[in-house]
BADORO-588469 format. One record per atom (N, C-alpha, C): residue number from 1; residue in three letters; x, y, z. Coordinates in steps of 0.2 Angstrom, whole numbers. Last residue first. Layout:
BEGIN
NUM;ALA;X;Y;Z
...
END
This chain:
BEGIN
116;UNK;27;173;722
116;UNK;35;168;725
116;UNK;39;170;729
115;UNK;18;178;716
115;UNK;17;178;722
115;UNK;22;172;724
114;UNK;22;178;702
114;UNK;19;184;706
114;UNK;20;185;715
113;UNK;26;169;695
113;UNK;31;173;699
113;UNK;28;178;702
112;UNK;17;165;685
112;UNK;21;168;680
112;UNK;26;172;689
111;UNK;5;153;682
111;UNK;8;157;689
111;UNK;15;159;686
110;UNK;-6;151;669
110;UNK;-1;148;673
110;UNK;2;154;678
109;UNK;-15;152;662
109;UNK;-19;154;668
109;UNK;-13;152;673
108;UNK;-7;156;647
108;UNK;-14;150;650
108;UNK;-14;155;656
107;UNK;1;152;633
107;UNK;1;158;638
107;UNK;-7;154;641
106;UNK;6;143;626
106;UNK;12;145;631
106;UNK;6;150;636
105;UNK;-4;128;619
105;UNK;-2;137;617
105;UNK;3;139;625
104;UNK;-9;117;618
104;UNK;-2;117;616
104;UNK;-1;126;617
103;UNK;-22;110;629
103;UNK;-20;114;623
103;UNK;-11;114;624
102;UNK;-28;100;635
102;UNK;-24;99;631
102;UNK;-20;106;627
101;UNK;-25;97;655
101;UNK;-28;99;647
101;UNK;-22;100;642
100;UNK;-20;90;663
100;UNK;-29;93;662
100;UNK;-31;96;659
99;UNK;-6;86;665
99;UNK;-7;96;666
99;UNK;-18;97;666
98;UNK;-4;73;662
98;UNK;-1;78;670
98;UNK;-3;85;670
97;UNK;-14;70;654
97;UNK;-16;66;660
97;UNK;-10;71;666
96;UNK;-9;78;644
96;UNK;-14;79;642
96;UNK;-15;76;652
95;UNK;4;73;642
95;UNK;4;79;644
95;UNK;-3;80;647
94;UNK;1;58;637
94;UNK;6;61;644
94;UNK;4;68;645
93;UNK;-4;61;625
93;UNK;-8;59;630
93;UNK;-6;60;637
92;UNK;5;66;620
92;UNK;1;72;620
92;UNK;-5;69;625
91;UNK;14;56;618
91;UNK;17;62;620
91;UNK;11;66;623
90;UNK;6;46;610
90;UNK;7;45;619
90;UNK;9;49;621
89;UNK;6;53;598
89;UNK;-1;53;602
89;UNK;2;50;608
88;UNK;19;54;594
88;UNK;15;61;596
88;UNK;8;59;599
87;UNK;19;39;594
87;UNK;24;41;597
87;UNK;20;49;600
86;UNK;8;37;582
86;UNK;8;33;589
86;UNK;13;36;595
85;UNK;15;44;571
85;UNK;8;44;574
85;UNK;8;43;583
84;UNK;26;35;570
84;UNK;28;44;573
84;UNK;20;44;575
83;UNK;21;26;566
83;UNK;27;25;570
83;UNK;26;32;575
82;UNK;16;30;552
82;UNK;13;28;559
82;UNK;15;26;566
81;UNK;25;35;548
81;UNK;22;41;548
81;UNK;18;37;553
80;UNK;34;23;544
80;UNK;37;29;548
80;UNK;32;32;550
79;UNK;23;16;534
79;UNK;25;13;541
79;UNK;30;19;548
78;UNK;23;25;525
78;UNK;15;25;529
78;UNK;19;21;536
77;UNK;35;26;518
77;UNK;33;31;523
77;UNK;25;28;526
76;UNK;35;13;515
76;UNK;42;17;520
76;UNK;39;21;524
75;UNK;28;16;504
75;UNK;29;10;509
75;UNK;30;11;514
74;UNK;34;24;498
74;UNK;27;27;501
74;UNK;25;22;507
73;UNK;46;18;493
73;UNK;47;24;495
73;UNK;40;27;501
72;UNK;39;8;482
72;UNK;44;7;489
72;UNK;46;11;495
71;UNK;35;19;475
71;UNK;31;14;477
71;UNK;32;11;483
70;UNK;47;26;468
70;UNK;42;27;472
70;UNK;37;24;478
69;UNK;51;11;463
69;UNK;57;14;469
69;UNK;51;21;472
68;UNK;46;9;453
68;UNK;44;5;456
68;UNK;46;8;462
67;UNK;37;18;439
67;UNK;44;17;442
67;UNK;43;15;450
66;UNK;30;10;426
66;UNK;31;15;431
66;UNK;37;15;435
65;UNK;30;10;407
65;UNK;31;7;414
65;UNK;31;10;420
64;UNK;26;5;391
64;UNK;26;12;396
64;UNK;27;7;403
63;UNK;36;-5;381
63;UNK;30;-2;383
63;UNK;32;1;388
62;UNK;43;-12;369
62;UNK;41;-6;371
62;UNK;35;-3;373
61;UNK;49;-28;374
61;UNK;46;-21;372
61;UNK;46;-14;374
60;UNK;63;-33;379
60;UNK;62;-34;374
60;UNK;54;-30;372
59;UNK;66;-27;393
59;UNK;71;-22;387
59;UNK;69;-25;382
58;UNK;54;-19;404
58;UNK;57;-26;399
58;UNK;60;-22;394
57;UNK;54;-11;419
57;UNK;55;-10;411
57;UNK;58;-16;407
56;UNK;37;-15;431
56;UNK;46;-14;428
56;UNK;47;-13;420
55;UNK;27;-12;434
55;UNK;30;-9;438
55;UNK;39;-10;434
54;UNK;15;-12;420
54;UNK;20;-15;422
54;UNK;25;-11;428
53;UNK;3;-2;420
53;UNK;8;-3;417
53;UNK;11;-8;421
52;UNK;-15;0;421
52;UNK;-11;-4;420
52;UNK;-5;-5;417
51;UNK;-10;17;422
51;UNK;-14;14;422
51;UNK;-13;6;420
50;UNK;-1;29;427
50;UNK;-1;26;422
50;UNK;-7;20;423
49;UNK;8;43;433
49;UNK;6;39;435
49;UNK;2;36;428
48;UNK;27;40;440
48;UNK;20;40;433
48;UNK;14;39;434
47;UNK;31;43;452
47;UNK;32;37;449
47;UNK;27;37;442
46;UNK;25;53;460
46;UNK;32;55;454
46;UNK;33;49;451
45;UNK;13;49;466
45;UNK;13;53;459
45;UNK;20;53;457
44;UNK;19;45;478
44;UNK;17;41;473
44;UNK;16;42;467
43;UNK;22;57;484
43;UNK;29;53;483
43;UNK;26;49;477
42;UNK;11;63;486
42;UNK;16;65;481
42;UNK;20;61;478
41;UNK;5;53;494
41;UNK;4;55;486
41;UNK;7;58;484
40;UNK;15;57;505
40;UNK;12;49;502
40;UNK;14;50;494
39;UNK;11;69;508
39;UNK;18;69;505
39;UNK;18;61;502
38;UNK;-3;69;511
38;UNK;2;73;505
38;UNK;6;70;502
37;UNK;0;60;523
37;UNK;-3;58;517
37;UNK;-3;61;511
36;UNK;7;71;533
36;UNK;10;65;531
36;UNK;9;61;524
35;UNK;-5;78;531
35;UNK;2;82;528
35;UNK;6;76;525
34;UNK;-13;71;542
34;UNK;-13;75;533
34;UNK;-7;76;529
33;UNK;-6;70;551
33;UNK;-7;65;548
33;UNK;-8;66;541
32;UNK;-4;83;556
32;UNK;0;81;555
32;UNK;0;71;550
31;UNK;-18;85;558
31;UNK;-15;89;554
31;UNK;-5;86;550
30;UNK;-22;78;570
30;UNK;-24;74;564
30;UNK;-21;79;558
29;UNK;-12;82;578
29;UNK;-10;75;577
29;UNK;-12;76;571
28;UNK;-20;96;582
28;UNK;-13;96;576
28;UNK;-10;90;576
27;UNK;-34;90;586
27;UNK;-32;92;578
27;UNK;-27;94;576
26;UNK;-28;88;598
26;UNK;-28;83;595
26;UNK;-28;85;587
25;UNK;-22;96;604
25;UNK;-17;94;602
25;UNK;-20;90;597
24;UNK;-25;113;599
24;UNK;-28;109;605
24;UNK;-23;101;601
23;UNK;-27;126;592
23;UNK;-22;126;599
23;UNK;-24;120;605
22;UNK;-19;123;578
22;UNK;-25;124;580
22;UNK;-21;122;587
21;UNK;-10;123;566
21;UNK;-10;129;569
21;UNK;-15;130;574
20;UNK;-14;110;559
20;UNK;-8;112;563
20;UNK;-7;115;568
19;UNK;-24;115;551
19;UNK;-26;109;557
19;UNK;-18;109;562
18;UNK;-17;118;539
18;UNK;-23;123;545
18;UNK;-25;117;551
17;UNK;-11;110;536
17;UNK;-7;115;540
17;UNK;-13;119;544
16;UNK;-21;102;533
16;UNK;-14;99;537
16;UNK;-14;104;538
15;UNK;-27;107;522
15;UNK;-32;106;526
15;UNK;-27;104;534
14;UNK;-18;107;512
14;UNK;-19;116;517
14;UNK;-24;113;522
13;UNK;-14;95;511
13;UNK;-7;100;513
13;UNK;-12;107;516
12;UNK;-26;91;504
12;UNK;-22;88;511
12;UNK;-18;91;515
11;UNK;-28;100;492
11;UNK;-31;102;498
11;UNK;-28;98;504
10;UNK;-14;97;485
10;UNK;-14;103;486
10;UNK;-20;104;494
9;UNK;-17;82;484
9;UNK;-10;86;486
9;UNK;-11;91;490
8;UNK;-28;84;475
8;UNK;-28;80;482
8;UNK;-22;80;486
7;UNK;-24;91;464
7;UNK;-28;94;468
7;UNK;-32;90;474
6;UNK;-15;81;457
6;UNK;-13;88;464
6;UNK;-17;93;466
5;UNK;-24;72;454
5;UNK;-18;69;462
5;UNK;-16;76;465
4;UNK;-33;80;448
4;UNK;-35;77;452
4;UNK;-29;74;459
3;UNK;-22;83;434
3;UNK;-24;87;440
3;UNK;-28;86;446
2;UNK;-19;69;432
2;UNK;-15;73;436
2;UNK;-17;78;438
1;UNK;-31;66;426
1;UNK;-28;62;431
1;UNK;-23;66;435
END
């Protein structure tokens, strides 16, 4: 089980950065959505992971439990990470309807002072 969460860690984080570094804005949205979801799971894995356990510790058995405050934690994050989603995609839509196009890269076809 564990190696399964962190080799769904491990591909979301390289499939995220490499979609990062791409020079158009939409695949660095959905790279940064990846990444976002990494760090989900991550957050999610540090809570044990366990199979039917109880989210709390009762102090009259002994049994295996997980820890709740991850759990809470990943909440947090999908509602922030869709916040920020929505916020980089108006960003990149504005840009995208003032300039006619999408790329992110600094050197283009722009007027660099030649003829000023």
């Amino acid at each position: 089980m564990e190696l399964l969460v962190a080799s769904a860690v491990g591909i979301l984080t390289a499939a995220g950065i490499y979609l990062i570094l791409r020079k158009r804005t939409f695949p660095v949205i959905l790279g940064l959505s990846l990444v976002s979801y990494a760090v989900n799971v991550f957050l999610f894995a540090t809570g044990r992971l366990m199979v039917n356990a109880p989210p709390i510790l009762n102090k009259y058995e002994e049994v295996a439990y997980t820890d709740p405050l991850p759990q809470a934690l990943v909440l947090t994050a999908i509602v922030i990470s869709f916040g920020m989603t929505a916020v980089v995609v108006m960003i990149a839509l504005g840009a995208f309807l003032s300039s006619r196009d999408d790329r992110i890269d600094m050197t283009g076809d722009t007027q660099s002072g030649e003829d000023a």
